[in-house]
N, C-alpha and C positions, 0 to 999 in steps of 0.2 A: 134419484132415478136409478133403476136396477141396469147397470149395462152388461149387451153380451158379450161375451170375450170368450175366447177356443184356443187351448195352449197342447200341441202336439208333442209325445211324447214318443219315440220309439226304442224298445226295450227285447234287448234277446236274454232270456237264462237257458242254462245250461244244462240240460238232462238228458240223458240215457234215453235217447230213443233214434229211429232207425231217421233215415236221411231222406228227404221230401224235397219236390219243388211247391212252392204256392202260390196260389194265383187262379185265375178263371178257369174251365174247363167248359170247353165247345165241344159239343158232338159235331162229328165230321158227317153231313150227309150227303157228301158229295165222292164216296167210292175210295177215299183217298187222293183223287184227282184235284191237284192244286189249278184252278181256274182264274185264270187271267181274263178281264174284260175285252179284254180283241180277240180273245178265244171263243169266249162266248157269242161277239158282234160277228165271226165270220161269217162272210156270204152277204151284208148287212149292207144296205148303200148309205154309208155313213161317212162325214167329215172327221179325221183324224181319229176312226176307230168309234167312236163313240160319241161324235156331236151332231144333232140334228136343227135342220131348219134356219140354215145361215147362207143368204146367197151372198157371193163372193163382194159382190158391191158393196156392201153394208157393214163391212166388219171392221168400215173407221169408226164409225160407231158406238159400238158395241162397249166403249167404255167411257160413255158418257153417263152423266148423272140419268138420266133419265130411262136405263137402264137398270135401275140399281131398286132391289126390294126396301119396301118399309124393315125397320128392325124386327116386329114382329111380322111374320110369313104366313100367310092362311095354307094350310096343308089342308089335301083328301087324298086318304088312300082308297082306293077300288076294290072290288071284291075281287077280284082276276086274285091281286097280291096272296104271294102264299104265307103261309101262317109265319114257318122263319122269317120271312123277308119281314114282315111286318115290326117281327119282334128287334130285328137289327136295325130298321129304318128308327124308332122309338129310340132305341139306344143311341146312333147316329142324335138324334135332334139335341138330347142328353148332354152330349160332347159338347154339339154346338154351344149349349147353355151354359155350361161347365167352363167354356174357354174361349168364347166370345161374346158378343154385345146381340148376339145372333141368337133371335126364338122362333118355333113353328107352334103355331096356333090353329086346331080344328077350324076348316074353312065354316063361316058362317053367313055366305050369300056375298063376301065383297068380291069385287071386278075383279082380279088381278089374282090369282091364287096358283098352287100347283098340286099337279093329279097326277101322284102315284099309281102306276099300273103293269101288270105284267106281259111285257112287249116281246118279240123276237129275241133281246139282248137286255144290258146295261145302255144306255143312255139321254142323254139332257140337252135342250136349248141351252145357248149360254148367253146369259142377264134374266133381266126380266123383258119379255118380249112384248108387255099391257097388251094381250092378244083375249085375254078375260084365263081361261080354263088353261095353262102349260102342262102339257104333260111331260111327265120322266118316267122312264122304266127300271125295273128292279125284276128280272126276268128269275129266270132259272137261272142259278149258280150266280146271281150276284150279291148272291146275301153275306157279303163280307163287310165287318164296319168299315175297313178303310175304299171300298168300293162305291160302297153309298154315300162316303164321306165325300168322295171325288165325283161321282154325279151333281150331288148338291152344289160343290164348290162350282161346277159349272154354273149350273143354274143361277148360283149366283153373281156369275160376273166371270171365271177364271175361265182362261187355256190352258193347253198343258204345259208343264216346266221345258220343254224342249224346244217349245214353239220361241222363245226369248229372243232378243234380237244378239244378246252374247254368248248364244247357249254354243258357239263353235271354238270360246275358250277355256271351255269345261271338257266340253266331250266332240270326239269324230263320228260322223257319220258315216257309215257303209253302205256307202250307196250303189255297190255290186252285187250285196246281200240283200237285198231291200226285195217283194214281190212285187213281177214286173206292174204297173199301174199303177202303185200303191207309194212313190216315190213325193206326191205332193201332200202326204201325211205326215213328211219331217218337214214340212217348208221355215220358215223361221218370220217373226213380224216386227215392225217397230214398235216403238213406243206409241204411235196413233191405236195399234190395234191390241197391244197387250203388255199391258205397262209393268215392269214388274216391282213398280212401287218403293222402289230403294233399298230393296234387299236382293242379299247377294244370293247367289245360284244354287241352290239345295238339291244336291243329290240325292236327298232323303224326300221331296217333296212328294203327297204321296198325291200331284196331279205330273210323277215324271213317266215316262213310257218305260217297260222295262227295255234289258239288253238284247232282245229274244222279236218286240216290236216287228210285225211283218216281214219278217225275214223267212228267205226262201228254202235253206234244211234248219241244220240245226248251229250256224254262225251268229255274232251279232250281229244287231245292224247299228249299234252305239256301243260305241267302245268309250270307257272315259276316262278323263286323261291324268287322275289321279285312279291307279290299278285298283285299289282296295276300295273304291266305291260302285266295282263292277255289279257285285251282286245286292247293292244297296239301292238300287235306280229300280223305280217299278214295285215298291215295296205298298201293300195294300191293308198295313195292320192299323195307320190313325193318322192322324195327321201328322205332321213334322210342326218344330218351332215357328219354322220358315212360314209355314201354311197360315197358321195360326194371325202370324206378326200382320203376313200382306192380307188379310181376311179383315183384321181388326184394324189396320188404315183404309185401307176402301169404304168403310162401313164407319170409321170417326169412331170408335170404340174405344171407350177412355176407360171402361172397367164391364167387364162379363156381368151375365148374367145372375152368376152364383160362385164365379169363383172367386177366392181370396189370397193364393199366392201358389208357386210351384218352388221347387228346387230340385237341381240338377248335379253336383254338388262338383261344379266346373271349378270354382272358387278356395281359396286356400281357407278362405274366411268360411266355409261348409255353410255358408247361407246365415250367417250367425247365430248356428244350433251351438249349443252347449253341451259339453260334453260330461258325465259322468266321474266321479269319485276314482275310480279303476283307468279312467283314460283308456279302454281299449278299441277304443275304433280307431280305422285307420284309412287315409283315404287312398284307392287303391284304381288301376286301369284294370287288370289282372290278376287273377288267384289261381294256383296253379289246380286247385281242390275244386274251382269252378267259383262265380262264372270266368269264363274267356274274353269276355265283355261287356263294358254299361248298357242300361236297357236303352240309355237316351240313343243309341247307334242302330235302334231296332234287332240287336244280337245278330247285325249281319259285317260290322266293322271291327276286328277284333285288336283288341290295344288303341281304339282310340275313348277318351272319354272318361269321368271319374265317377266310383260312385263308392260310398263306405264300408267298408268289411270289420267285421269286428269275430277275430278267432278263438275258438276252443280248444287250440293245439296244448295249450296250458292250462290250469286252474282247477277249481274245483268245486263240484256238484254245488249249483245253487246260484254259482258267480253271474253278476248280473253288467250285461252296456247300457248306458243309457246314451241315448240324442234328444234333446230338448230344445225346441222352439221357441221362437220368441212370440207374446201374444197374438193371437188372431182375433181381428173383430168381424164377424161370419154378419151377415144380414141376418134378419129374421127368419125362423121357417127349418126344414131338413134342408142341414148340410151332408155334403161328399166329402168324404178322405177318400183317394188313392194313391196309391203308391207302389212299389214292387219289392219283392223279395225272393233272394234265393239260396236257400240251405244245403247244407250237405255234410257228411262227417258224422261222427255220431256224439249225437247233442243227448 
């Protein structure tokens, strides 16, 4: 029998050419204007910025099994949906697939399904509410993947990361700062109403509120209680580990849908890549030549985190690093590689 096997190789050589970052490239069609989901929601009668359709009685509930979607999701999106949003919702499910036990499937007449459309704002019922038809909205200016990641994560079961019942030994609340009325939008739940599943408190998570959260000029209203994760809370680019971990226990998720392993290169052991003839990678929090910091910190935490650098300061035209993986056995079908990179210097 032929088996598949996938063996990762990553390889810089060295040439004479000008200095680049690489990676995706978004058009910004939004003016420049970095939009926040409760910027978008203002004016909105909405629970905690963005959740609909939860009366207050009910929310011991809400994290009962029966609650909780089949692993496959019947999706419809609507014609309202604008053409980006559409194309980021797709990407979003993607992720899901990529790094959970979690799929969205074209609705095809069963009960229980959810309908994508373009509402006032961003926001999501949170579980499954067996009401037949759920809608979510993907308005104007929420076509960011970690935006629809964080609707969906509603939908499927989640609060927000602040809502915790420990979240006031992480972070303070400002509740000076806070706009007047808008003060039961930090309330905090136990364990009946938002469990948060035995992982610890993620500043990165990306269902946390940012620092900025309904506050009345330009103060926070959450300040946290390690300085350097100020401007890491409220981060909308994908999910965090954290997200990911309590996603994949709720849902009994003992292997994704398509994925087959990550590394972060925390480890002394570099994930047990093998390194190259020349030995020159190195594993590094900081380069002074760029970056500032590992991507695993969202580039908003600088000096924490490891990821490999391998320099051109020496050597010569042609020299080659290698990182070698140890086999991979991929399911059937197209596989995903990603991963990040970032150059500079003249290569």
């Amino acid at each position: 029998m032929l088996s598949r096997r996938l063996i990762l190789v990553v390889a810089l050589t060295w040439y004479r050419t000008a200095a680049k970052l690489s990676g995706e490239t978004e058009i910004d069609l939004d003016e420049g204007q970095d939009w926040d989901m409760l910027d978008v929601n203002k004016g909105l009668d909405l629970l905690e910025g963005d959740i609909e359709n939860v009366k207050f009685d009910e929310r011991n509930s809400i994290i009962g099994d029966q609650y909780r979607w089949p692993k496959t999701i019947p999706y419809y999106i609507e014609e309202s949906v604008e053409m980006n949003a559409k194309g980021v919702i797709l990407k979003a499910f993607e992720q899901y697939r990529l790094k959970t036990c979690i799929d969205f499937t074209p609705w095809k007449g069963e009960e229980n399904y959810i309908s994508v459309f373009k509402g006032s704002g961003c926001f999501s019922s949170v579980g499954n509410r067996r009401e037949g038809k759920q809608r979510l909205s993907i308005g104007s200016n929420c076509d960011r993947l970690g935006t629809v990641e964080h609707e969906f994560l509603h939908a499927l079961g989640f609060w927000h990361e602040q809502s915790r019942a420990d979240r006031d030994d992480y972070v303070n609340i400002m509740w000076d700062q806070i706009e007047p009325g808008k003060d039961h939008n930090f309330n905090k739940y136990d364990d009946k109403v938002s469990s948060s599943l035995g992982v610890p408190y993620d500043y990165g998570s990306v269902m946390h509120y940012s620092k900025t959260s309904f506050n009345i000029a330009s103060a926070p209203t959450i300040v946290t209680k390690i300085p350097e994760f100020m401007d890491v809370v409220g981060q909308r680019m994908e999910f965090s580990d954290s997200d990911l971990l309590k996603l994949n226990r709720l849902y009994n998720c003992t292997t994704s849908s398509t994925f087959v392993e990550s590394c972060d290169f925390e480890e002394m052991n570099i994930c047990g890549m093998i390194q190259g003839p020349n030995n020159k990678w190195e594993q590094r929090m900081a380069v002074s030549a760029g970056p500032q910091t590992d991507f695993t910190s969202l580039g908003q935490c600088k000096g924490k985190g490891y990821f490999m650098h391998f320099s051109t300061a020496s050597g010569s035209t042609g020299d080659s690093g290698f990182l070698e993986s140890r086999f991979l056995y991929p399911k059937p079908g197209v596989q995903c590689l990603q991963f990040f990179l970032y150059s500079s210097g003249g290569w």
